[in-house]
VOBA-1610 file (N, C-alpha, C; in pm, whole numbers, padded with zeros to 5 digits, always signed):
BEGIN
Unk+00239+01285-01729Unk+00189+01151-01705Unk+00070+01161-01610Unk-00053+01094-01657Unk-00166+01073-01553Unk-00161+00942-01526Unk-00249+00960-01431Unk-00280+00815-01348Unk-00386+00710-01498Unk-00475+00839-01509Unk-00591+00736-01608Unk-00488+00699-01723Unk-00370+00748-01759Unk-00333+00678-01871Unk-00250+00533-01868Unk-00245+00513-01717Unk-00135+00407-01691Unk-00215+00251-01669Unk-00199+00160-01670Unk-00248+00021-01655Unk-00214+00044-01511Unk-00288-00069-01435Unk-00275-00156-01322Unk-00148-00177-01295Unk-00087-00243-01390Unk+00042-00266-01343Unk+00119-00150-01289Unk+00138-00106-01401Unk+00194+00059-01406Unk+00218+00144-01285Unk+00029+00161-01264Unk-00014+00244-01119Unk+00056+00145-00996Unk+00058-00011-00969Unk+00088+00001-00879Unk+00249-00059-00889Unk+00363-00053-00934Unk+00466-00009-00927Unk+00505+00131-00952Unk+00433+00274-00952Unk+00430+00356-00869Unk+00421+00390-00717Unk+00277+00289-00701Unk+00279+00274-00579Unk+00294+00246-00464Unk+00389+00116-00510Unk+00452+00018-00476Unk+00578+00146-00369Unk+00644+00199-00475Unk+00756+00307-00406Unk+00649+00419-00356Unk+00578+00497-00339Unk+00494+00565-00261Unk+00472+00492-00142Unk+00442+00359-00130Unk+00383+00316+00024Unk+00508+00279+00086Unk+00627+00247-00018Unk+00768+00228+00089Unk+00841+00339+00089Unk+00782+00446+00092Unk+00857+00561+00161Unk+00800+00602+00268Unk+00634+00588+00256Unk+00545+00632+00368Unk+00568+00490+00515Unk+00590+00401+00472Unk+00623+00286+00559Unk+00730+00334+00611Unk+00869+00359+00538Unk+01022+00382+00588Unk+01009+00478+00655Unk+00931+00581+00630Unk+00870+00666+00724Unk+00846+00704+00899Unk+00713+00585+00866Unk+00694+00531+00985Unk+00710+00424+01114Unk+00840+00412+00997Unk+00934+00276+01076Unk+01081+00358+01169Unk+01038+00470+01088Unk+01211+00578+01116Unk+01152+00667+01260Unk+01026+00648+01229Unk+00981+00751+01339Unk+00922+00671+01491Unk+00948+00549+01472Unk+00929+00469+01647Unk+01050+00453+01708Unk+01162+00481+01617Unk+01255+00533+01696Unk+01420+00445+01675Unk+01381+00333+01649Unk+01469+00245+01568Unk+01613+00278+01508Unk+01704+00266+01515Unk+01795+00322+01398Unk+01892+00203+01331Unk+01891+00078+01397Unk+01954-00005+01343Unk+01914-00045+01188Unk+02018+00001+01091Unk+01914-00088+00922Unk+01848-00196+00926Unk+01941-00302+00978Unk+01889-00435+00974Unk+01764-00367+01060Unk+01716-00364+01183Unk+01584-00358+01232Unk+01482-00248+01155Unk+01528-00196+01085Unk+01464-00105+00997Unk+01387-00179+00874Unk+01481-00226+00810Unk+01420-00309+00719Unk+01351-00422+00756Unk+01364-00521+00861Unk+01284-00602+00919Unk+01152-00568+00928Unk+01159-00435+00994Unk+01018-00388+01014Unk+00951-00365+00919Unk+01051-00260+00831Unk+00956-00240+00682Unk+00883-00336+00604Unk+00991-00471+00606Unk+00929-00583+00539Unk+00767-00648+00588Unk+00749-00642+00699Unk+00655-00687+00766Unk+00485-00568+00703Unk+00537-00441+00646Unk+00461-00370+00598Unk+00397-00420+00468Unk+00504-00427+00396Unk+00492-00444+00275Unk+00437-00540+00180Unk+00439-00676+00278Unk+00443-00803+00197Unk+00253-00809+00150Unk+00305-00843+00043Unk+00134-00843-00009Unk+00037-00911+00067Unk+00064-00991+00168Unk-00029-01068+00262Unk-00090-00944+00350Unk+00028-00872+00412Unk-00035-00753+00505Unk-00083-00681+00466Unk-00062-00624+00332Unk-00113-00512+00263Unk-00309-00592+00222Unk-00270-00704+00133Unk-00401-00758+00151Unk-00518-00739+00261Unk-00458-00768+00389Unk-00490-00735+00503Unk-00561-00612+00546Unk-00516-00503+00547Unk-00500-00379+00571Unk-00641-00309+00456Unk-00662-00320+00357Unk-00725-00315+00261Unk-00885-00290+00309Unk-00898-00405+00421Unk-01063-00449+00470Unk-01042-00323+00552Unk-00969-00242+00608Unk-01000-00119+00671Unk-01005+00022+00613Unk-00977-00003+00471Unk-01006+00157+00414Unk-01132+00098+00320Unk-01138-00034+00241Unk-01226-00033+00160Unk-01350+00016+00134Unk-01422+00066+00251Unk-01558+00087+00252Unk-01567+00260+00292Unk-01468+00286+00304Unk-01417+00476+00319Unk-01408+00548+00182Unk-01364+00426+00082Unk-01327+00484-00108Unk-01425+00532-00175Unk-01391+00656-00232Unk-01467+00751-00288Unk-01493+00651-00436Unk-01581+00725-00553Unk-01582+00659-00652Unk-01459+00631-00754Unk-01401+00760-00750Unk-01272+00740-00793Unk-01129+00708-00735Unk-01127+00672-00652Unk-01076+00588-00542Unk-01042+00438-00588Unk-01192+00408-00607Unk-01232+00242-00594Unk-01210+00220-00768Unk-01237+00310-00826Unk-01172+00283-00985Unk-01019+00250-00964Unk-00960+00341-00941Unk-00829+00267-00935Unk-00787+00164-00839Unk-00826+00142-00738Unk-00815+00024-00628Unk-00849-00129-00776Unk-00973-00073-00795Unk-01014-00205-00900Unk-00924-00219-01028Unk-00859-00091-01057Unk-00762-00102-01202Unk-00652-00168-01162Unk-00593-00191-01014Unk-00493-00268-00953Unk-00502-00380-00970Unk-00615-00378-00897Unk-00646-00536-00849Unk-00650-00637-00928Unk-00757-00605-01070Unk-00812-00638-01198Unk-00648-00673-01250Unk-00541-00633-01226Unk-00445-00620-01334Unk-00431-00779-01346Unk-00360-00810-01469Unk-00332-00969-01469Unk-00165-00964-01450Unk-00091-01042-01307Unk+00001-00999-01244Unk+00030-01152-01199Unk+00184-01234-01214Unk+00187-01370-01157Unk+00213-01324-01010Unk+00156-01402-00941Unk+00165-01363-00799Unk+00295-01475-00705Unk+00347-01423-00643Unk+00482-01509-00569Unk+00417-01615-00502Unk+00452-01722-00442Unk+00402-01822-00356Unk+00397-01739-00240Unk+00425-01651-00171Unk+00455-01620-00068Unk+00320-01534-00017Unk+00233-01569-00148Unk+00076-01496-00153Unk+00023-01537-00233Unk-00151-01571-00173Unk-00270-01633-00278Unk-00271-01536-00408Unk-00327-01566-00480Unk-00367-01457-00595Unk-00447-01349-00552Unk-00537-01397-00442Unk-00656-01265-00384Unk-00582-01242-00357Unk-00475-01251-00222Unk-00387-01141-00170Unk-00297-01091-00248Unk-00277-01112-00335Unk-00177-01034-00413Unk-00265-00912-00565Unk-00378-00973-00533Unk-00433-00875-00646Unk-00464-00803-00522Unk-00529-00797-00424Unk-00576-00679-00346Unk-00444-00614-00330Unk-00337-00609-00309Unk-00192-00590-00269Unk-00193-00499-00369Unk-00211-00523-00565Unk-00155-00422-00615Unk-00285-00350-00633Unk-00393-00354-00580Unk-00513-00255-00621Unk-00467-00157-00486Unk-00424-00172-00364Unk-00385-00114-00279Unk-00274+00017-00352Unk-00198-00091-00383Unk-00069+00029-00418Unk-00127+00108-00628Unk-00170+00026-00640Unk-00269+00160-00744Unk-00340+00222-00726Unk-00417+00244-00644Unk-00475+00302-00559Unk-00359+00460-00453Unk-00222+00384-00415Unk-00134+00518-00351Unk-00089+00563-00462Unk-00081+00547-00578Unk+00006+00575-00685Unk-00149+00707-00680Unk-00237+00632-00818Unk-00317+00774-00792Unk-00366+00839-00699Unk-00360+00881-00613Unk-00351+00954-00504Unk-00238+01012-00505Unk-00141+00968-00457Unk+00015+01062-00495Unk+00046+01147-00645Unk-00003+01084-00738Unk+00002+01115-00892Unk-00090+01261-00868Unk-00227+01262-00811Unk-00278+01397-00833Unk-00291+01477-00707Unk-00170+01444-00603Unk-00149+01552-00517Unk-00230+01553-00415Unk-00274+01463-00376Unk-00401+01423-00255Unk-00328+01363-00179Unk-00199+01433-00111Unk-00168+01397-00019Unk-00177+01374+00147Unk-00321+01467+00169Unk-00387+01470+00330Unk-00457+01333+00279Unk-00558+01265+00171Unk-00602+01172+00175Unk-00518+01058+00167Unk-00395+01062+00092Unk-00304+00932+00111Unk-00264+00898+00238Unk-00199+01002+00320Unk-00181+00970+00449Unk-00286+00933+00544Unk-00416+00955+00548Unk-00540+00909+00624Unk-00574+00830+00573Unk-00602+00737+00437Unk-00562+00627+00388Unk-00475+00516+00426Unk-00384+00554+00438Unk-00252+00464+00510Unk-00272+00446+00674Unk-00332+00585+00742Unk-00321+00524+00852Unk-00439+00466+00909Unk-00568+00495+00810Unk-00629+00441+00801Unk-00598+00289+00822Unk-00570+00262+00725Unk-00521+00127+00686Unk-00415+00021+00764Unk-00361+00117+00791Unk-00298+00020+00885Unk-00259+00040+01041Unk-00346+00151+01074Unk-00403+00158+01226Unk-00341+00088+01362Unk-00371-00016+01390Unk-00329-00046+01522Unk-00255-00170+01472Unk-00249-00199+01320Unk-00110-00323+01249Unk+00010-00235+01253Unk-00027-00080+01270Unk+00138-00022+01310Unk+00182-00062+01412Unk+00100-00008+01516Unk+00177-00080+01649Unk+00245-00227+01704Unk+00138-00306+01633Unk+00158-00442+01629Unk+00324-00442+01515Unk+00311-00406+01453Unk+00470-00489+01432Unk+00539-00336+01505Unk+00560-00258+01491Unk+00619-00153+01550Unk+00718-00225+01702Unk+00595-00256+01777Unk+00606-00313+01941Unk+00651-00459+01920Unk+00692-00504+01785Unk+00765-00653+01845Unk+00846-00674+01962
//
């Protein structure tokens, strides 16, 4: 399976589980051990509003093939929850199509500088509630 053969959708429910392992990750490692506060935190990662968010800090770092799949996300036609505009929720899955290919071809020093790229000093901020 490649990345170029998969739709938008596709890529980012790959990616979708790639960024919540790298999140559970970094939610396991501030030190936390309660689930409930585990998942609290995680949630605060994930929700397509933050991820939307987070986006304006790697966007202008994306290589050409990078931003192809960021745009094969984004582009996808996807009903979006109330709980997010349509922009934020298309940037949300161009984000996580975007970790999918990257994880898919083993560019894992760039996924992780990506991510923390991306969500930089919004770790600490929910981290330090």
């Amino acid at each position: 399976m490649k990345p170029e053969e998969l739709n938008g959708v596709t890529l980012a429910y790959i990616g979708d589980a790639v960024l919540e392992i790298m999140v559970r990750c970094k939610v396991v490692e501030s030190g936390y051990t309660n689930a409930s506060k585990l998942n609290d935190l995680a949630r605060d990662f994930v929700r397509a509003t933050e991820q939307s968010k987070v986006v304006d800090n790697i966007i202008d770092l994306l290589e050409e093939d990078e931003m192809t799949f960021f745009k094969r996300g984004k582009n996808a036609k996807v009903n979006h929850p109330k709980s997010a505009t349509a922009v934020e929720y298309s940037r949300a899955t161009g984000l996580e199509a975007l970790f999918a290919y990257l994880y898919m071809n083993g560019k894992t020093e760039r996924l992780e500088f990506l991510f923390e790229t991306a969500y930089g000093e919004h770790i600490y901020k929910i981290l330090n509630k």
